[in-house]
N, C-alpha and C positions, 0 to 999 in steps of 0.2 A: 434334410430340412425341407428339401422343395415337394419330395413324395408326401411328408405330413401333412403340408399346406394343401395339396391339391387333394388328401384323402378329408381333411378338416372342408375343404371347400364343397367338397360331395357330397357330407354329410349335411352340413348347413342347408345344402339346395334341397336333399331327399326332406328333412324337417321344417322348411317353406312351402313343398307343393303339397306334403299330406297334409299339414296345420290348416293350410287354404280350400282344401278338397281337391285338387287335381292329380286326378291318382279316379283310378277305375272304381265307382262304387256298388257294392253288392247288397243292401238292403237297402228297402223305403222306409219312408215315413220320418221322423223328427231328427234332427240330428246333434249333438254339443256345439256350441261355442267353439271357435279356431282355437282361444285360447286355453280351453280344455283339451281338446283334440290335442294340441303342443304339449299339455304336461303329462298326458297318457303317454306322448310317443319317449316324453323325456324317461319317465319313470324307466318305462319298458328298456331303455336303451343305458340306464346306467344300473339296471338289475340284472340282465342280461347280456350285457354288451357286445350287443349288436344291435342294428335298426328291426325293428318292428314291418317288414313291407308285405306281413299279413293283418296290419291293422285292420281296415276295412274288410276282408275278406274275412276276419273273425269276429266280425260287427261292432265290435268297439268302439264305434261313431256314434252309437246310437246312442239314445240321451239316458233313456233307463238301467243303460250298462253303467254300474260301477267300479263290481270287481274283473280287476285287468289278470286272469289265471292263466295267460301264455305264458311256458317254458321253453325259453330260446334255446335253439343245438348248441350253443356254447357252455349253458348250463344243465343240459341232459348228456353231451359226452363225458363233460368234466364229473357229474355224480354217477353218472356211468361208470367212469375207467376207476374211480376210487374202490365203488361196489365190487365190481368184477376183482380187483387186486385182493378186495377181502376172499373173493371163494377162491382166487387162484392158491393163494396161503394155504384157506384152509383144508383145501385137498393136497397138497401137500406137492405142489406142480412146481417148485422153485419162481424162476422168472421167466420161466418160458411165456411168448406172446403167441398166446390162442387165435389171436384174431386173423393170422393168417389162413385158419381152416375156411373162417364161412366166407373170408374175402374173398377166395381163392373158388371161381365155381368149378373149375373141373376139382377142386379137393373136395368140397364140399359136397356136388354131386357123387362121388366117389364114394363116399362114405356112407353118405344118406340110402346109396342102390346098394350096398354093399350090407345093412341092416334092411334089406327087405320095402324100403318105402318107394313110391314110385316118381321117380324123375325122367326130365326129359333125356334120354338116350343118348349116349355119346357114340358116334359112332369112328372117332378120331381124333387127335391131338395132334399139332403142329408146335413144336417146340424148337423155337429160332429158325424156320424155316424147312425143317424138317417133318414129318409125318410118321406119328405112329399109331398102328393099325394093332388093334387085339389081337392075340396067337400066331399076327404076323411078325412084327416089328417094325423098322426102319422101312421106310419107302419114298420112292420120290412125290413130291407135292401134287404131282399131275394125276394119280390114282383119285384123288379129289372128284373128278370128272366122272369116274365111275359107281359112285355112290349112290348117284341120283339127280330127276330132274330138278328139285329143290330142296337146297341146302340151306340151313343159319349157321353163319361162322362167327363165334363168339369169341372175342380176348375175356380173358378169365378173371381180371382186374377192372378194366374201363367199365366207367356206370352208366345207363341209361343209355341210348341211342347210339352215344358213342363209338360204342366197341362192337359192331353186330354187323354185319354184310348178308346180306340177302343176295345168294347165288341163283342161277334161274341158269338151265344149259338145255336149251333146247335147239336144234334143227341146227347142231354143232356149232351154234352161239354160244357165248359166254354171257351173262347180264349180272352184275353186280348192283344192287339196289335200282335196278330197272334200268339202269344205263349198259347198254352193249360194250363189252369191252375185249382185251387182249389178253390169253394166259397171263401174258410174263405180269402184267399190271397186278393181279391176284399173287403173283408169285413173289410180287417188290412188296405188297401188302403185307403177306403173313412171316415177310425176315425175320421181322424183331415183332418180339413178347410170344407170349403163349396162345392160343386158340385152340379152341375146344369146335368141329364138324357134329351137327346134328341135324337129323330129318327137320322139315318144316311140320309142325302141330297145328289140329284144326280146333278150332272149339267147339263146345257142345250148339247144338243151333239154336237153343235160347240165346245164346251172347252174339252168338254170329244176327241172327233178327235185328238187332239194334248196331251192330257194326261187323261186319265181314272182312275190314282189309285187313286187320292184325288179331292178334291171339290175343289180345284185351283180357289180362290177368289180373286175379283177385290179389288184392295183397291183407295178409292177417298180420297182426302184431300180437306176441306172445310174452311171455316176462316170467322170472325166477324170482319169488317176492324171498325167499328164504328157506320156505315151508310148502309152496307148489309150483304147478304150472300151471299160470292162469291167462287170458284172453284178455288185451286190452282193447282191442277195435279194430275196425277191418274197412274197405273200401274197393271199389268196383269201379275198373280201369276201363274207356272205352275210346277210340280212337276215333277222331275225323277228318275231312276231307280225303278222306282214300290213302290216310297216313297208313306205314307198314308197322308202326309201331304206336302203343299205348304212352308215349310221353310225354309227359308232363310239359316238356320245352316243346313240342311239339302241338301243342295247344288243343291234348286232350282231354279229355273229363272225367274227374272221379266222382264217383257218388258213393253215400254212405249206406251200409250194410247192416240190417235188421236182420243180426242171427236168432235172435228166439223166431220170428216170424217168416225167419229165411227168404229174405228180399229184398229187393231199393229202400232205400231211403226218398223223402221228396225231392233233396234237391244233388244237382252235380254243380260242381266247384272245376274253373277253369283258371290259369295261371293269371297273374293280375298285370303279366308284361304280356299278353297273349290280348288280341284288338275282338270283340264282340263283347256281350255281356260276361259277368263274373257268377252267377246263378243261371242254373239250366233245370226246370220242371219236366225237360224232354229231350232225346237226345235231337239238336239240330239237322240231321241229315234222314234218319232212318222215322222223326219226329213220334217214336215211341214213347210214350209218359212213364217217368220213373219211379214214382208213387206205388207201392207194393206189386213191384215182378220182379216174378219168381225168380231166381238163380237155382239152378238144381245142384246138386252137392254141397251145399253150403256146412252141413252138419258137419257131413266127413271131410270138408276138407279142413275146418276149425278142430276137430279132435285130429286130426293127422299131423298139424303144424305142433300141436301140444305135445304129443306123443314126440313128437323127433326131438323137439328144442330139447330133450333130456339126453342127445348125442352128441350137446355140445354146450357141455355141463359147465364152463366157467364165462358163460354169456347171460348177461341178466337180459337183455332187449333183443330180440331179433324181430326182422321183417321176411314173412316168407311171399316171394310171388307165385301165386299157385293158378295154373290154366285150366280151366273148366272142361274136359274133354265129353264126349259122348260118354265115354266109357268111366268117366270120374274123373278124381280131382288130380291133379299129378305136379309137382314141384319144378318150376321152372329155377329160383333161385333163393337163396336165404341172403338176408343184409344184417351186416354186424352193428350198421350205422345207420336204422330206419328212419329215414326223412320224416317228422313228429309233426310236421308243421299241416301238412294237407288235413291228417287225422283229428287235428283238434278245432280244425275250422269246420269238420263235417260231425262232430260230437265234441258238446262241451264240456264232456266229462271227462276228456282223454286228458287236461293238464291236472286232475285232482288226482287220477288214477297215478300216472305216472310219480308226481308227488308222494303220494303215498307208498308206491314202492319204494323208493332211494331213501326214506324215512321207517321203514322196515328195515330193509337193509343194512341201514347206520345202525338200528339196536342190537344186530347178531352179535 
C-alpha cells in the first residue's frame, strides 16, 4: 500500500512540473495552455502507460502540434513480443526464446563473424571468472595482461555504460576506466557473469573531428514487416566532455541521419535529465555544425544491418550499433529491445513507421 502511495505521489509531481513547464525545454516559439499540456501528458499516459518525459523533447508543447503519434516501450514490446510469437509459430520453432541470441553479445557477435559480417573481434571470454582463449582453452585471468595495451571488457548482458571496463596496462600499471588499480580488483570484477576481452576500435576520422574520446557509434534500426527487410531510422552517437563512451546517461548526443543524402541531420538531441540545452545545431566541445556532414559509410553500413537482421529471423525490431572505422562500417552490437524513444524525437516519422509495421504484422 505504502509503495503505491509513493509511486501515485511521483507520478502526480512528474504531471505538476511538465503541466507548469518545469522540465528542460527544446523548442521556441508559442507554446499550449498548462491545461492542454496536462491533457496531452494524460492521454499519453493512459494510452501508453507510462509517463511521457519525452514530451518536450518531441515538441508536443507547441501549440500547432495536435496529433500526439508517440509509441511508448510499453506498447512497442507488448505488439513486439505478440508479432515475434506469430513468426516463431510460423517457422515452426516451438517455444524456444530467440531473444537470448541478440541479448547475449558474445552470441550474437558469434554468429554474425561466423556468417562472414564484420564485428568487433573477440579476442576472449571470461566465463565465471575463468578465461577462454581460441585454440587455447582454459587459462588463468592474468593472460588478460598479455593481449594488449588497450582492452574493452564487455559483460555480454549489462546495457549501456554499465557493463564495459576500459583496461589501459601500460609501464606495468593496471588502469580500469582511467583509474589505477590492483590485479586482484580486475579479478573480483570478472567472478560473476560472462565478459567478452576485445582490442579498443578507432573511428574513421570524420567522427573522431567532432569527438575523439569514444568510438561514437551509429546506431540503425531495421524491421521484418512480413514481406521484407526494411530501414526505419538511424542516428549518430557522439560523446562529450572527454566521456569514454557514446551514452545517452552520460549526456551525449545523438543526431539524426540523412541516409539518401548520407549525413547529419540539423539538430542533436541531448537527455532531458542531462543539465545544458536539450537541442544542439553543433557539437559543444569540437563546435562542428551538424547540418549536412558527411559520415562515410553510411550506405554500407544500412544495407549491411539489412542483410544480417535475416540471421535472426524471429526478430521483427532490431537496433544494430555499428562503428564507423577507417576501413568501414563493422558491428559493435545488435539490440532485441531498441530504445524507440531518441528515434522518434529525431524523425517524426519513426511512430507512423513503426505503427504500420505491428498492423502488417497483425494481417499475416
Amino acid at each position: 500500500m505504502i509503495d503505491k502511495l509513493k509511486k501515485l505521489l511521483s507520478l502526480l509531481k512528474k504531471f505538476h512540473r511538465y503541466s507548469s513547464g518545469r522540465t528542460k525545454h527544446y523548442y521556441e516559439g508559442e507554446r499550449k495552455k498548462w491545461t492542454r499540456v496536462f491533457c496531452d501528458l494524460a492521454t499519453l499516459y493512459f494510452r501508453e502507460g507510462e509517463f511521457c518525459t519525452l514530451y518536450y523533447a518531441l515538441g508536443y508543447e507547441k501549440k500547432e502540434v495536435k496529433s500526439l503519434d508517440f509509441v511508448g516501450k510499453n506498447r512497442i514490446n507488448d505488439r513486439k513480443k505478440r508479432a515475434e510469437g506469430k513468426l516463431t509459430k510460423s517457422a515452426i520453432c516451438g517455444d524456444i526464446a530467440y531473444d537470448i541470441v541478440t541479448k547475449d553479445k558474445f552470441y550474437a557477435g558469434s554468429i554474425l563473424r561466423g556468417n562472414g559480417y564484420p564485428t568487433l573481434a573477440d579476442l576472449g571470454v571470461v566465463v565465471r571468472g575463468e578465461l577462454l582463449l581460441p585454440q587455447q582453452g582454459v587459462c588463468d585471468i592474468v593472460e588478460i595482461l598479455s593481449m594488449g595495451d588497450e582492452l574493452v571488457v564487455k559483460n555480454t548482458i549489462l546495457e549501456a555504460s554499465e557493463g564495459v571496463l576500459f583496461l589501459n596496462n601500460r609501464n606495468s600499471r593496471l588502469y580500469i576506466n582511467g583509474l589505477e588499480t590492483e590485479f586482484e580488483d580486475l579479478r573480483m570484477r570478472l567472478s560473476n557473469g560472462i565478459w567478452i576481452i576485445q582490442k579498443k576500435y578507432t573511428a574513421h576520422k570524420k567522427i573522431k573531428a567532432i569527438n575523439a574520446s569514444a568510438l561514437n557509434v551509429l546506431r540503425i534500426v531495421t524491421a521484418y514487416n512480413g514481406r521484407d527487410y526494411v530501414l526505419i531510422g538511424g542516428f549518430q552517437g557522439f560523446a562529450t566532455n572527454n566521456a569514454s563512451t557514446d551514452s545517452w546517461s552520460e549526456g551525449s548526443i545523438y543526431v539524426g541521419i540523412d541516409f539518401r543524402k548520407q549525413c547529419l541531420k540539423k539538430y542533436g538531441l541531448r537527455s532531458p535529465w542531462h543539465e545544458g540545452p536539450g537541442l544542439y545545431e553543433k557539437h559543444p566541445d569540437s563546435k562542428i555544425i551538424f547540418e549536412g556532414y558527411p559520415i562515410p559509410f553510411i550506405r554500407e553500413a544500412r544495407d549491411m544491418c539489412l542483410s544480417a537482421h535475416r540471421l535472426f529471423y524471429t526478430n521483427v525490431l532490431l537496433g544494430w550499433d555499428v562503428a564507423i572505422t577507417q576501413d568501414g562500417p563493422v558491428i559493435v552490437e545488435v539490440n532485441e529491445k531498441p530504445g524507440m524513444n531518441v528515434l522518434q524525437c529525431l524523425d517524426i516519422n519513426t511512430s507512423r513507421k513503426l505503427l504500420s509495421l505491428f498492423n502488417d504484422l497483425e494481417r499475416l
